[in-house]
Backbone as a printed PyTorch tensor [residue, N CA C, xyz], in Angstrom:
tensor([[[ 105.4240,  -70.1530,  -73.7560],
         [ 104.1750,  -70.1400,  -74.5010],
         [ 103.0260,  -69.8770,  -73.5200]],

        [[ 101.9880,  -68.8900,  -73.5850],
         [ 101.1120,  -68.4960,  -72.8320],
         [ 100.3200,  -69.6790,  -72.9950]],

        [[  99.8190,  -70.1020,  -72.2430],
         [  98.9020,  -70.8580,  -71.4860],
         [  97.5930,  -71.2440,  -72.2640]],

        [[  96.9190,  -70.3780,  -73.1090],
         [  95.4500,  -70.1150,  -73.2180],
         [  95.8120,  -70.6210,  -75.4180]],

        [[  97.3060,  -70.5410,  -75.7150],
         [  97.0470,  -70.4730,  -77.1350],
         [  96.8190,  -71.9130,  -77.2490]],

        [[  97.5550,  -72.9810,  -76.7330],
         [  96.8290,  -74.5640,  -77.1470],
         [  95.1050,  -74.7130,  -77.1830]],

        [[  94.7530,  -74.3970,  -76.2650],
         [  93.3090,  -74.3910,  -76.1220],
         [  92.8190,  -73.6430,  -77.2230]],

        [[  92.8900,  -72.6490,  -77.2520],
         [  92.4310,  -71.7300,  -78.3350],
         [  92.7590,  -72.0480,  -79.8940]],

        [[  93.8350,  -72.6650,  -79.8670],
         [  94.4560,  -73.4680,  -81.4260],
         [  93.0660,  -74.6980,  -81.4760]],

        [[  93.4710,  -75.7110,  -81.0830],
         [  92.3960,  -76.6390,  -80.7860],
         [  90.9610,  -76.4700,  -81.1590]],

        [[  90.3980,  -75.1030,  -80.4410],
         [  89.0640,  -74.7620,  -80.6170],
         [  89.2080,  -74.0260,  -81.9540]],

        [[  90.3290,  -73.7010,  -82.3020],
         [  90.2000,  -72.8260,  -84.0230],
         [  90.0290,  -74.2140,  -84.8170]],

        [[  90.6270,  -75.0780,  -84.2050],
         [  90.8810,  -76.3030,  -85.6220],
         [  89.0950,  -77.0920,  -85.3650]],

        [[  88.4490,  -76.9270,  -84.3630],
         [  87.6060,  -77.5980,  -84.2140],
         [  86.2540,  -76.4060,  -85.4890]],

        [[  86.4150,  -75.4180,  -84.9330],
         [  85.1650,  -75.1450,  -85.9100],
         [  85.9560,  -74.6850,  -87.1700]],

        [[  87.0490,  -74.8360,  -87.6620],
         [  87.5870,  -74.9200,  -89.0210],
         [  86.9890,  -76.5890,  -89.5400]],

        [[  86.7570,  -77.5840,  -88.6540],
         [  86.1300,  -78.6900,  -88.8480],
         [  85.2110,  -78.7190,  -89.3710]],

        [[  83.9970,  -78.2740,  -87.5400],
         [  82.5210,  -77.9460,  -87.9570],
         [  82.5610,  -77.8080,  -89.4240]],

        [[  82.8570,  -76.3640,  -89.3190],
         [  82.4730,  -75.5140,  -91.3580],
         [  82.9540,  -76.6990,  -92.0200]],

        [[  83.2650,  -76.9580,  -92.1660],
         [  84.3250,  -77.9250,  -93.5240],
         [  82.7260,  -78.9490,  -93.3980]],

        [[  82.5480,  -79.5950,  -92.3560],
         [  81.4360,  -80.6210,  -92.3190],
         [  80.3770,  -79.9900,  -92.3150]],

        [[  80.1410,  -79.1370,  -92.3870],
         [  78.6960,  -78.2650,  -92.1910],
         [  78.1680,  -78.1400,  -93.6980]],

        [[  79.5210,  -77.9120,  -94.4120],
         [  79.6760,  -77.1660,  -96.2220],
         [  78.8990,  -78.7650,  -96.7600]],

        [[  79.4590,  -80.2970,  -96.0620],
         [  80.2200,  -81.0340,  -97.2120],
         [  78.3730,  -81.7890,  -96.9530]],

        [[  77.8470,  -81.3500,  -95.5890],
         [  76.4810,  -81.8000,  -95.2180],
         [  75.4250,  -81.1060,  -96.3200]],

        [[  75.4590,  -79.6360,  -96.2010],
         [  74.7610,  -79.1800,  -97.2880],
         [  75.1880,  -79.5160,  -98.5770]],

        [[  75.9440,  -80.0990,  -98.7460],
         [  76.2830,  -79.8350, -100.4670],
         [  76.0240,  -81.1720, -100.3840]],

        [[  75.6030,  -82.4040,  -99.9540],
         [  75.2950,  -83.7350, -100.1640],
         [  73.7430,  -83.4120,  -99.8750]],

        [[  72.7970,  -82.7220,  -98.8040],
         [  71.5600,  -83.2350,  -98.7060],
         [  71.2350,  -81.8580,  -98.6920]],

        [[  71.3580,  -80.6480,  -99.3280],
         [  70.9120,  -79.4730, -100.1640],
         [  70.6710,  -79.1260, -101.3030]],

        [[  70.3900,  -80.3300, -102.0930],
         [  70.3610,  -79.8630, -103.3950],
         [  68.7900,  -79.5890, -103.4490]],

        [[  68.5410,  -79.0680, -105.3480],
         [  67.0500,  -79.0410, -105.5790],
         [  66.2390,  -80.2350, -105.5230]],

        [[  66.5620,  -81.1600, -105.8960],
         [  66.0230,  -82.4700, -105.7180],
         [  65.7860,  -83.2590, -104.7160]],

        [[  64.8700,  -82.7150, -103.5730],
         [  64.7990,  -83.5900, -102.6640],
         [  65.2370,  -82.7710, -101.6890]],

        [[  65.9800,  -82.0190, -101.6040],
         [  66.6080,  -81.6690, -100.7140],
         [  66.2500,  -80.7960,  -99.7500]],

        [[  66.7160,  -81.0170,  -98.2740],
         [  66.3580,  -79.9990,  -96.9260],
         [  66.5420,  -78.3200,  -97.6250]],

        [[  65.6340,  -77.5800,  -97.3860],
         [  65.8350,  -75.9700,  -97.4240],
         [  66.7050,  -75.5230,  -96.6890]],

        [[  66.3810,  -75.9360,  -95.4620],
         [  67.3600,  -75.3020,  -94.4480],
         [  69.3660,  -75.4000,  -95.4120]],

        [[  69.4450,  -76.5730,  -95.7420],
         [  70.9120,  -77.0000,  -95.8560],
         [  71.0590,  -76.1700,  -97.0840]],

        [[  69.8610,  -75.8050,  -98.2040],
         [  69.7240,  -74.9810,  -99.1600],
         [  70.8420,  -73.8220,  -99.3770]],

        [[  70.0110,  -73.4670,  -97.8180],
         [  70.4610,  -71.6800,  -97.4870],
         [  71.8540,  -71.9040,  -96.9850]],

        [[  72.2420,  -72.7240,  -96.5000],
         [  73.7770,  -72.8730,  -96.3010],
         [  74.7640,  -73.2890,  -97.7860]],

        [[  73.6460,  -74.0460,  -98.3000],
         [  74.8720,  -74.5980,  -99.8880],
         [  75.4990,  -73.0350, -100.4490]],

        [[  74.4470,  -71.8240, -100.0430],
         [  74.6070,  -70.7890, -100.6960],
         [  76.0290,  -69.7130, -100.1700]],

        [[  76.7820,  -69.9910,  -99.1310],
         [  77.3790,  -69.1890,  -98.3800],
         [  78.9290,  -70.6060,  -98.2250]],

        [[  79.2470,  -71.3230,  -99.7540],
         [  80.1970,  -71.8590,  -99.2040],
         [  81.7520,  -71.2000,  -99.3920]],

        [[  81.5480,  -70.4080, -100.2230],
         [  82.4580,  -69.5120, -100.4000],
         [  83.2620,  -68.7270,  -99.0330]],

        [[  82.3380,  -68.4020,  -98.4220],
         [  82.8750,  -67.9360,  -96.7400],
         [  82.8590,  -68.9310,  -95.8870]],

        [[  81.9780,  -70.3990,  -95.9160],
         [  82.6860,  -71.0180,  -95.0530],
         [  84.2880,  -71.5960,  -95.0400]],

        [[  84.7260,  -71.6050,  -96.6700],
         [  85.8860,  -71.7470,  -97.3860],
         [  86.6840,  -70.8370,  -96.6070]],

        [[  86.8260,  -69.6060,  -96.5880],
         [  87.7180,  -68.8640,  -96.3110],
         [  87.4510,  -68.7300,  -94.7860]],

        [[  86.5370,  -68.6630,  -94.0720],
         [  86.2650,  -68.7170,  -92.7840],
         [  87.5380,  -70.1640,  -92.0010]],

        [[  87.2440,  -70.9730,  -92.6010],
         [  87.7750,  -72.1830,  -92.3770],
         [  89.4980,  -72.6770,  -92.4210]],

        [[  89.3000,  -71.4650,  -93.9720],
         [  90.9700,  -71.4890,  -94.1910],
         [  91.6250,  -70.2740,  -93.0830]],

        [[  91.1610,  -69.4390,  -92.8000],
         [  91.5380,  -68.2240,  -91.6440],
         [  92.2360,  -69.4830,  -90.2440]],

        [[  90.8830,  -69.7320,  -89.8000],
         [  91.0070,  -70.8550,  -88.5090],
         [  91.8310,  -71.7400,  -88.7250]],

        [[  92.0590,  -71.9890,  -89.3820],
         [  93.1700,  -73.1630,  -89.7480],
         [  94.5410,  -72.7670,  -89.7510]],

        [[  94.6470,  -71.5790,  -90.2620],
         [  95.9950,  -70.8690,  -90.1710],
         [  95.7230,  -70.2450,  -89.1180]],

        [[  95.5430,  -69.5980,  -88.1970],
         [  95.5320,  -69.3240,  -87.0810],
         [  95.5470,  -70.2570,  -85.9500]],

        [[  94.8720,  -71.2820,  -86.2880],
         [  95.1390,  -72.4980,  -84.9060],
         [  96.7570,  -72.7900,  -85.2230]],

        [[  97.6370,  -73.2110,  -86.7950],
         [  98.9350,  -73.1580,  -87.1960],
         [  99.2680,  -72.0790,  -85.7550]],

        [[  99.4910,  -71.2210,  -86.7000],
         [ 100.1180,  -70.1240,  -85.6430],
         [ 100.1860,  -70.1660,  -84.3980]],

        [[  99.0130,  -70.6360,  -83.6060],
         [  98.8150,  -70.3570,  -82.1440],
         [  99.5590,  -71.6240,  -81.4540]],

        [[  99.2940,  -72.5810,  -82.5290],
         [  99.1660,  -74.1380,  -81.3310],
         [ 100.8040,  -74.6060,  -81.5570]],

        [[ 101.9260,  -74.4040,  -82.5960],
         [ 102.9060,  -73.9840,  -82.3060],
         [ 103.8050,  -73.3810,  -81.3200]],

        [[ 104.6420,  -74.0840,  -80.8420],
         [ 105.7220,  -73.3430,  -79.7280],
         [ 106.9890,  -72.6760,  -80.4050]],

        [[ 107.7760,  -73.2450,  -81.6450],
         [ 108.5010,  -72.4000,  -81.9110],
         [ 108.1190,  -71.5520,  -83.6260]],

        [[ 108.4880,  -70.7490,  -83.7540],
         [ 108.3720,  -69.7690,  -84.5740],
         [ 108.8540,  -70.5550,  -86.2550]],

        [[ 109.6750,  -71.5020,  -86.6360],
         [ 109.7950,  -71.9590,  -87.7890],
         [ 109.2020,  -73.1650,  -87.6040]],

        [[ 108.3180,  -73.9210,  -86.9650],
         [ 107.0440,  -74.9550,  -86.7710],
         [ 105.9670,  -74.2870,  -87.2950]],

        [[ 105.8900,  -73.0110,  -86.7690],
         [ 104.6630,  -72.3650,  -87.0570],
         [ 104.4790,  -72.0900,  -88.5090]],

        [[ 105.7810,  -71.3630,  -89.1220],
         [ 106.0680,  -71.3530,  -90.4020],
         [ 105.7280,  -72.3220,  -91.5150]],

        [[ 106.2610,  -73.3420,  -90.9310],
         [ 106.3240,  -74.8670,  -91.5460],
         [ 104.4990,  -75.6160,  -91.2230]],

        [[ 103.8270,  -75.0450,  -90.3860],
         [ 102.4230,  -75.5340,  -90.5070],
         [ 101.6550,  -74.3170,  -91.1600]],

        [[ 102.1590,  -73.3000,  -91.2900],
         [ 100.9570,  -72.3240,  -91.5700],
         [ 101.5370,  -71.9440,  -92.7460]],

        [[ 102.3200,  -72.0120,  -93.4120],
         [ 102.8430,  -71.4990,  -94.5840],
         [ 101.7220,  -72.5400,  -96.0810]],

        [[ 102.3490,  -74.3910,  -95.8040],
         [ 101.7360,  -74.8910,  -96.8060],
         [ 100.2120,  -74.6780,  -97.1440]],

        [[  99.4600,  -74.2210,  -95.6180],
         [  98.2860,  -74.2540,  -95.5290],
         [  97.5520,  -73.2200,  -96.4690]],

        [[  98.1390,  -71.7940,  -96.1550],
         [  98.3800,  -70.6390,  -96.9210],
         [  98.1730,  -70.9590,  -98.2690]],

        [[  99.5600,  -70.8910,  -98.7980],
         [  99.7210,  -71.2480,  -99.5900],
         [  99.0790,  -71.8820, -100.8660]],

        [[  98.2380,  -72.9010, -100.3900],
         [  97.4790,  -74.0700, -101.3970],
         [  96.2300,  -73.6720, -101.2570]],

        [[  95.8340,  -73.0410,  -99.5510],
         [  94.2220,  -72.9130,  -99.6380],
         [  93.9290,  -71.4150, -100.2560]],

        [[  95.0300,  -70.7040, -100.2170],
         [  94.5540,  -69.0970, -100.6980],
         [  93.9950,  -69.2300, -102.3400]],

        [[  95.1160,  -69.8050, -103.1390],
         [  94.4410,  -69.8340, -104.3770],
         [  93.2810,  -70.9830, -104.7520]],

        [[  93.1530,  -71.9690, -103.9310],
         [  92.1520,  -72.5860, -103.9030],
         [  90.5900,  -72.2090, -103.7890]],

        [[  90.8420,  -71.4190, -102.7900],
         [  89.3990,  -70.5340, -102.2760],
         [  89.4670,  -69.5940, -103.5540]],

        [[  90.5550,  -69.0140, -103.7540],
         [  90.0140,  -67.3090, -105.1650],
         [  89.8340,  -68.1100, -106.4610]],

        [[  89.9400,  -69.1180, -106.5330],
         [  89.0180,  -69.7590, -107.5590],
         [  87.8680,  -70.1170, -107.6700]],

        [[  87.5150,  -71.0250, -106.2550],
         [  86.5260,  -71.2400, -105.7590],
         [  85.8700,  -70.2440, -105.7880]],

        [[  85.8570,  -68.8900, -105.1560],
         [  84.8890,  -68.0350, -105.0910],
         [  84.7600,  -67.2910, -106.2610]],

        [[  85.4400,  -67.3910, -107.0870],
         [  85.3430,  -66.3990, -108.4680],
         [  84.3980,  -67.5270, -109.5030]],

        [[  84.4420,  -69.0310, -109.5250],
         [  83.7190,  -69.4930, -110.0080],
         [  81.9590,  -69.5700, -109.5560]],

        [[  81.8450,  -69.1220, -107.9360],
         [  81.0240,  -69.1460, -107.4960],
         [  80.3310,  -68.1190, -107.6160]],

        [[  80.9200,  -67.0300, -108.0280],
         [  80.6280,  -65.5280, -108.0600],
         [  80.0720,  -65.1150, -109.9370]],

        [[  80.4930,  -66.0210, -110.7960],
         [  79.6800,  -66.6610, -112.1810],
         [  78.9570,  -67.0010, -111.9950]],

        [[  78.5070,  -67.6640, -111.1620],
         [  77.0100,  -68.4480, -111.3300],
         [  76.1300,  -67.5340, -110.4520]],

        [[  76.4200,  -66.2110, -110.2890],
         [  75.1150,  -65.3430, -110.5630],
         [  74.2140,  -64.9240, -109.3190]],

        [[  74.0670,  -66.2900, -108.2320],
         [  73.1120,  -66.0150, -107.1950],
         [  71.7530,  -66.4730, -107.3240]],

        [[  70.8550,  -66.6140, -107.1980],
         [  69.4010,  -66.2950, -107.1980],
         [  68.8190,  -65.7720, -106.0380]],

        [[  67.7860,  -65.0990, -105.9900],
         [  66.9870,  -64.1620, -105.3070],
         [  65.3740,  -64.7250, -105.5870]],

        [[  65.0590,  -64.9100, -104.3340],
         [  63.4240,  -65.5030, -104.5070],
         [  62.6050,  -64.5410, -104.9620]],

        [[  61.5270,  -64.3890, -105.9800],
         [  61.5360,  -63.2680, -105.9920],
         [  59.5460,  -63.2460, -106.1080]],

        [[  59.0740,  -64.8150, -105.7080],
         [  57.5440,  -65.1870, -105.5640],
         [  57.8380,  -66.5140, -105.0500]],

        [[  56.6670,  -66.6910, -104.2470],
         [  56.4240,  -67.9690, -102.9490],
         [  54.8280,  -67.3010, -102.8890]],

        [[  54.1810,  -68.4490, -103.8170],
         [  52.8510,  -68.5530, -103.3530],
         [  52.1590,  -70.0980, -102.9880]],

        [[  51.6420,  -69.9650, -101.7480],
         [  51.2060,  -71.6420, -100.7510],
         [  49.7250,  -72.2700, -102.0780]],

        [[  49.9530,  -73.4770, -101.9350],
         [  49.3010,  -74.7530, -102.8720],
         [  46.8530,  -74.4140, -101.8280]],

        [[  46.9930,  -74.1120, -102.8870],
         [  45.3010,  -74.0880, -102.5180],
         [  45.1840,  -75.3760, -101.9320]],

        [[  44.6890,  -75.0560, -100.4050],
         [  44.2350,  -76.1330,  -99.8060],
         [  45.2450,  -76.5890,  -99.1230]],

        [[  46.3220,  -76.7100,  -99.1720],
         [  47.2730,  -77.2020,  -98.1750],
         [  48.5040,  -76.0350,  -97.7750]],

        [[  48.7230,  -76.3960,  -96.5320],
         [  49.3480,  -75.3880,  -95.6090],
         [  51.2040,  -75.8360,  -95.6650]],

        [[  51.4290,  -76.6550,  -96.2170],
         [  52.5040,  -77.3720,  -96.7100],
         [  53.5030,  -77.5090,  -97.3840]],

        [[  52.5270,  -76.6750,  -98.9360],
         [  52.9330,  -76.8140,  -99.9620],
         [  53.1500,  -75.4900, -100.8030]],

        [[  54.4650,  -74.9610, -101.1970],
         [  54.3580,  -73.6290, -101.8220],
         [  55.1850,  -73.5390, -102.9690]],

        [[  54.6160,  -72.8790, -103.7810],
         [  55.6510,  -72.8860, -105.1170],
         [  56.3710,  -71.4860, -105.2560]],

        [[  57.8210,  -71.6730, -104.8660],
         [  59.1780,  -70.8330, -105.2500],
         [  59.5280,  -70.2840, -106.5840]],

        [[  59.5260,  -68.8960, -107.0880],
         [  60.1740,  -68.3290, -107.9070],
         [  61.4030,  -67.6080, -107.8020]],

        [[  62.5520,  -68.1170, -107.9640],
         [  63.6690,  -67.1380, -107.9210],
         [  64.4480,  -67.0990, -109.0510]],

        [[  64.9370,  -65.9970, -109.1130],
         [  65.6330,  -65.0380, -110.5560],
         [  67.1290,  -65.0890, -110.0610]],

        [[  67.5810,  -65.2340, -111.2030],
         [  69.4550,  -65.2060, -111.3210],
         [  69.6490,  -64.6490, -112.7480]],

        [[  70.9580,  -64.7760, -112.5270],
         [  71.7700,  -64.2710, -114.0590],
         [  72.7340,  -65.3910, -114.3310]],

        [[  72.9270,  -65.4200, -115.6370],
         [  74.0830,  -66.1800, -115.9370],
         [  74.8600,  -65.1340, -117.0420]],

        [[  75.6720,  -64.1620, -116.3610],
         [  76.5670,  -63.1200, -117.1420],
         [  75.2980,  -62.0780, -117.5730]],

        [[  74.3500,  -61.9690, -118.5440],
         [  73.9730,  -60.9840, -119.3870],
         [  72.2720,  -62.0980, -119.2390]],

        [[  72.1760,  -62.9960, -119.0980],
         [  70.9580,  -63.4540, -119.7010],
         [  70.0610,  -63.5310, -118.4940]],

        [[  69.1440,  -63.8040, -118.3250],
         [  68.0660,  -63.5430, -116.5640],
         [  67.4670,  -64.8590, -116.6630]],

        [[  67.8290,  -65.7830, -115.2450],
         [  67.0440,  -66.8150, -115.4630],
         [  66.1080,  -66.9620, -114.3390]],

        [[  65.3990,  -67.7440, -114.5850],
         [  63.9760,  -67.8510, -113.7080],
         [  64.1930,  -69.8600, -112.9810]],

        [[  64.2480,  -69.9600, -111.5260],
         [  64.1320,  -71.1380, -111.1050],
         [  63.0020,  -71.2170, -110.7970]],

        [[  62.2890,  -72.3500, -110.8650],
         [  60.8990,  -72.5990, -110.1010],
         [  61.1130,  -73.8050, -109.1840]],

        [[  60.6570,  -73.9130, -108.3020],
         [  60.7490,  -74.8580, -107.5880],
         [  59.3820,  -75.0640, -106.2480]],

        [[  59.3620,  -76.3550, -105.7260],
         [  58.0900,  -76.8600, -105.0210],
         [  58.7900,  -77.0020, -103.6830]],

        [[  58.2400,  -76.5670, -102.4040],
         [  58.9510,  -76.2420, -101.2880],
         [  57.4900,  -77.0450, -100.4220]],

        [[  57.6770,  -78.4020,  -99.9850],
         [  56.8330,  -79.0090,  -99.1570],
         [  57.4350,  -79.6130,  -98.0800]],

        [[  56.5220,  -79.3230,  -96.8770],
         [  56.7710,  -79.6870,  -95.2950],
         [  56.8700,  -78.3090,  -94.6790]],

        [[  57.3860,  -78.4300,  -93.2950],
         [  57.2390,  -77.3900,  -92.5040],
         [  58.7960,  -77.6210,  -91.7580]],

        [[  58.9360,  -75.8660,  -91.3990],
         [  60.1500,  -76.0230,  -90.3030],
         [  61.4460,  -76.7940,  -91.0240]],

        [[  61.9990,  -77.2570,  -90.2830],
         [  63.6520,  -77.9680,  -90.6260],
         [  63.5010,  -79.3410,  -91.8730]],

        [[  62.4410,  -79.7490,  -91.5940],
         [  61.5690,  -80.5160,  -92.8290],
         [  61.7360,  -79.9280,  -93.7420]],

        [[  61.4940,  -79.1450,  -94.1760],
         [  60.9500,  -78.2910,  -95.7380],
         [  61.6080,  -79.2680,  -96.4870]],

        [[  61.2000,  -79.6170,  -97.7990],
         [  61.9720,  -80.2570,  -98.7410],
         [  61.8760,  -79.4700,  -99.6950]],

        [[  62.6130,  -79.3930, -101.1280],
         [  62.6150,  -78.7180, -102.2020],
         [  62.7220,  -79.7660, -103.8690]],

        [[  62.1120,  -79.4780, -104.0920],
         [  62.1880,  -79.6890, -105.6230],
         [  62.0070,  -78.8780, -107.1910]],

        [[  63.3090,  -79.1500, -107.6740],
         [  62.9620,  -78.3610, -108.5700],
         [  62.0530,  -79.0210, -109.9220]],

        [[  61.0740,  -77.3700, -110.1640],
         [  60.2300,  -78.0490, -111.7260],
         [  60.0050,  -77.4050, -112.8150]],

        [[  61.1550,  -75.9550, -112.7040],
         [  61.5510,  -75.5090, -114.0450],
         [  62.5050,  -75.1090, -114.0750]],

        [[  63.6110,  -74.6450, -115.6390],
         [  64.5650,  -73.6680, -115.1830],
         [  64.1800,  -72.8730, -116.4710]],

        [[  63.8350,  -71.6540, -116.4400],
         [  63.6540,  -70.9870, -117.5360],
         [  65.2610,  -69.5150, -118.0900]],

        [[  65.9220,  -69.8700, -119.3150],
         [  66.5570,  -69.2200, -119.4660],
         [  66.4000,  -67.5610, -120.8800]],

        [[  66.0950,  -66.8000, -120.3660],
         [  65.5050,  -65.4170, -120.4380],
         [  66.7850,  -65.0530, -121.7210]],

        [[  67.2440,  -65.8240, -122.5960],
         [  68.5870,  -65.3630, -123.6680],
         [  68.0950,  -65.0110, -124.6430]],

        [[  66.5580,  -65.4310, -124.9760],
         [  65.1740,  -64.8560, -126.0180],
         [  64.1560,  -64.7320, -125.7170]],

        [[  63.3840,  -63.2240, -125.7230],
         [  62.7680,  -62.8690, -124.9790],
         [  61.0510,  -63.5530, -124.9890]],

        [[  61.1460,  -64.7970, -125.6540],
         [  59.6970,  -66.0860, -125.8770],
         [  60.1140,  -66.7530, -125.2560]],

        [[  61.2870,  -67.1730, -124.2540],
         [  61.5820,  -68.0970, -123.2440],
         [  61.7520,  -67.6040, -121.8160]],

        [[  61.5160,  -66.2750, -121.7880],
         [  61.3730,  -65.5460, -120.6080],
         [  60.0280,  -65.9470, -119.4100]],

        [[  60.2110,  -66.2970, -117.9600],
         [  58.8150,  -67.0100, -117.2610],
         [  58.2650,  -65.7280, -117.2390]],

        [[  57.1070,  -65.7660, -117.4870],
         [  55.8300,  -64.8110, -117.1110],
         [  54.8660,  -64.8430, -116.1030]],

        [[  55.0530,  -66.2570, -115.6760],
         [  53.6570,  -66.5920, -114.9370],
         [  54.2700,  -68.1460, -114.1480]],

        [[  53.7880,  -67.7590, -113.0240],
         [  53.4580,  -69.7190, -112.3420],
         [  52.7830,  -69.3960, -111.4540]],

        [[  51.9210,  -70.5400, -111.5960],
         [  50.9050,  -70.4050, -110.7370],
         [  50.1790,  -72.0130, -110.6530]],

        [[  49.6930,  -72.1680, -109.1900],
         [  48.8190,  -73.6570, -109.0540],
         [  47.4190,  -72.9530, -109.8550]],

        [[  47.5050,  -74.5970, -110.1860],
         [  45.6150,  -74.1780, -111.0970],
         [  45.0070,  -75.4460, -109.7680]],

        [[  45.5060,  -76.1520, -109.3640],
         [  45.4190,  -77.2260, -107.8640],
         [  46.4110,  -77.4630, -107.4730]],

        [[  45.5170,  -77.8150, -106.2470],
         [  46.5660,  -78.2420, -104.9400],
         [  48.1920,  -79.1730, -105.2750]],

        [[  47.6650,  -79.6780, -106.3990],
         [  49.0060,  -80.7510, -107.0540],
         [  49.0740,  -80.7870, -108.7030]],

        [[  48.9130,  -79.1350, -108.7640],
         [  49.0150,  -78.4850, -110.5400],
         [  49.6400,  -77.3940, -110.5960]],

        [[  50.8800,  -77.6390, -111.4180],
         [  51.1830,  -75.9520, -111.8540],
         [  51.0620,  -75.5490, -112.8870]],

        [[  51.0270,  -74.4990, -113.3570],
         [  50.5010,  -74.0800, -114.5010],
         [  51.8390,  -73.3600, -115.1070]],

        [[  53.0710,  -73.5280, -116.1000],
         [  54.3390,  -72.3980, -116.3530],
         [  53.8600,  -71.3620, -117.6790]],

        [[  54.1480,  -70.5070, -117.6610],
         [  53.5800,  -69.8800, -119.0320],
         [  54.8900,  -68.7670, -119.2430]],

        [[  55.4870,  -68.8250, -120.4880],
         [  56.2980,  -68.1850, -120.8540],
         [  56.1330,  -66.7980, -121.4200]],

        [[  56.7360,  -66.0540, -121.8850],
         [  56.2040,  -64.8930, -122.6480],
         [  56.0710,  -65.0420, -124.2800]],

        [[  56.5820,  -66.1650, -124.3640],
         [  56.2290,  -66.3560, -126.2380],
         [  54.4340,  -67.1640, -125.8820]],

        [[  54.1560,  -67.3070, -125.2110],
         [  52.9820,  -68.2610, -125.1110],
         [  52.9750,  -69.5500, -124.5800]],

        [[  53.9730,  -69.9240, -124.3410],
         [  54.3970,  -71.4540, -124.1290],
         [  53.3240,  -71.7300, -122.4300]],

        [[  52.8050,  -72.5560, -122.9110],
         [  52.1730,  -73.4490, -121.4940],
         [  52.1540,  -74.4320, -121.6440]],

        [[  53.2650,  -75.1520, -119.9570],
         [  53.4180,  -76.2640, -119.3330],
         [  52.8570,  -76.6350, -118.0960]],

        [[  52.4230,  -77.2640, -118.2640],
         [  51.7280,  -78.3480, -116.9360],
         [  52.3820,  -79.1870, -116.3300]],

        [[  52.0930,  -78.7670, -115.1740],
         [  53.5240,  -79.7680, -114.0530],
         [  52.1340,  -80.4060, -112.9770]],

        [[  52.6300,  -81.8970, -112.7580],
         [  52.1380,  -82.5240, -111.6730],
         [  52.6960,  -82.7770, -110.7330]],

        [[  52.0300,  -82.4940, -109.7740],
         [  53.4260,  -82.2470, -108.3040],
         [  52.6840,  -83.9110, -107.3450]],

        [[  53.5160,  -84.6320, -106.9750],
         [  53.0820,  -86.1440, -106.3490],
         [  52.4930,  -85.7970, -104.9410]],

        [[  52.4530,  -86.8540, -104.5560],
         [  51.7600,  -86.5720, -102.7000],
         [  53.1780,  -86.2090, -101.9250]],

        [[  54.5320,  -86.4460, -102.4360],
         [  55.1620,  -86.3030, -101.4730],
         [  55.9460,  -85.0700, -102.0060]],

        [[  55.6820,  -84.5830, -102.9890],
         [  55.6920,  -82.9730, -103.2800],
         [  56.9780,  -82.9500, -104.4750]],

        [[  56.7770,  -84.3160, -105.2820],
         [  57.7570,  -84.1870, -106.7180],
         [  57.1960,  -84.2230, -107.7220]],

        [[  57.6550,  -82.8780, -108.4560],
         [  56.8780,  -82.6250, -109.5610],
         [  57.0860,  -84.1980, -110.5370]],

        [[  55.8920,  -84.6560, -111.8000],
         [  56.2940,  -85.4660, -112.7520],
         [  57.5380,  -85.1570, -113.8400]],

        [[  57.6950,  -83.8600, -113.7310],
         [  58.6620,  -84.1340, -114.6120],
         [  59.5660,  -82.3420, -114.0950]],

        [[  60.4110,  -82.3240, -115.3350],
         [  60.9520,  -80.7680, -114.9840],
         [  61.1370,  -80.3440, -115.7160]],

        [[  60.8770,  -78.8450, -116.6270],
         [  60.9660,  -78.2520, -117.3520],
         [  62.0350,  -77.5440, -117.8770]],

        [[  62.4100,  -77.4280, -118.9350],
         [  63.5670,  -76.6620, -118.8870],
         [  63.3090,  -75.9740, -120.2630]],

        [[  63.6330,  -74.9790, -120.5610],
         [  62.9200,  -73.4740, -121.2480],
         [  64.3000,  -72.5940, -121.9880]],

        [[  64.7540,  -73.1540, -122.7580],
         [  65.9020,  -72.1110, -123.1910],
         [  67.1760,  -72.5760, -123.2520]]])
């Protein structure tokens, strides 16, 4: 056995780790509610840390093995259970559409505070997230304070916008206007939901 594959198995199983803890960090303190941005942008890419993770894992199998039906016998079950695990995983993940930011305008008067528009689909219908993005840098926090679903075209978002520093203003395309109060520590009073 060459010399360099233990080491190299080892270091595959270690950032098959990392990812696995990296995924399970964002998906506990990334959500809309409260949650770090930064870990946001990672909740969004767990689909490849999935398969990234399952690769390394079967490859450290393979490497860190000395005989050829060990290797079999560690890299086969792994295979096996995580392949269709992940093509579910990612095909359910691949339904829910994505969102794309698609407006970020900063809170009059404070350098802090900005309100997020991003657009998704759910199959055929266009939805609109709104959300309140306060702090700076690795700080950022997020909250969400609408979800508007676009399946009739009077529940479609038209408009958000601060009317103050700790006011939003939602306005739909049937006419609908909601008023959101955003707190000192940047949570809206309530959350809207449209459709």
């Amino acid at each position: 056995m060459a010399p360099y594959r233990r080491p190299l198995a080892t270091a595959l199983s270690a950032v098959a780790a990392v990812l696995v803890a990296v995924a399970l960090i964002a998906y506990r303190w990334g959500g809309s509610d409260g949650g770090l941005v930064i870990l946001n942008k990672v909740h969004g890419h767990f689909a490849t840390m999935g398969w990234l993770a399952l690769v390394f894992l079967i490859a450290a199998a393979l490497l860190g093995a000395q005989r050829p039906y060990t290797r079999v016998a560690l890299a086969l079950p792994v295979a096996v259970l995580g392949v269709p695990v992940m093509t579910i995983f990612t095909m359910l993940s691949l339904l829910g559409g994505g969102q794309e930011q698609s407006e970020s305008l900063g809170a009059p008067g404070r350098e802090d505070r900005r309100l997020v528009v991003e657009r998704g689909s759910a199959m055929i219908d266009p939805l609109w997230f709104v959300y309140v993005h306060q702090g700076e840098g690795l700080w950022e926090r997020r909250w969400a304070v609408g979800y508007f679903n676009g399946d009739a075209d009077d529940n479609e978002l038209r408009e958000a916008v601060w009317t103050a520093p700790d006011r939003i203003r939602l306005t739909t395309s049937g006419g609908v206007v909601e008023e959101v109060t955003i707190t000192a520590d940047g949570r809206p009073d309530r959350t809207v939901s449209v459709g």
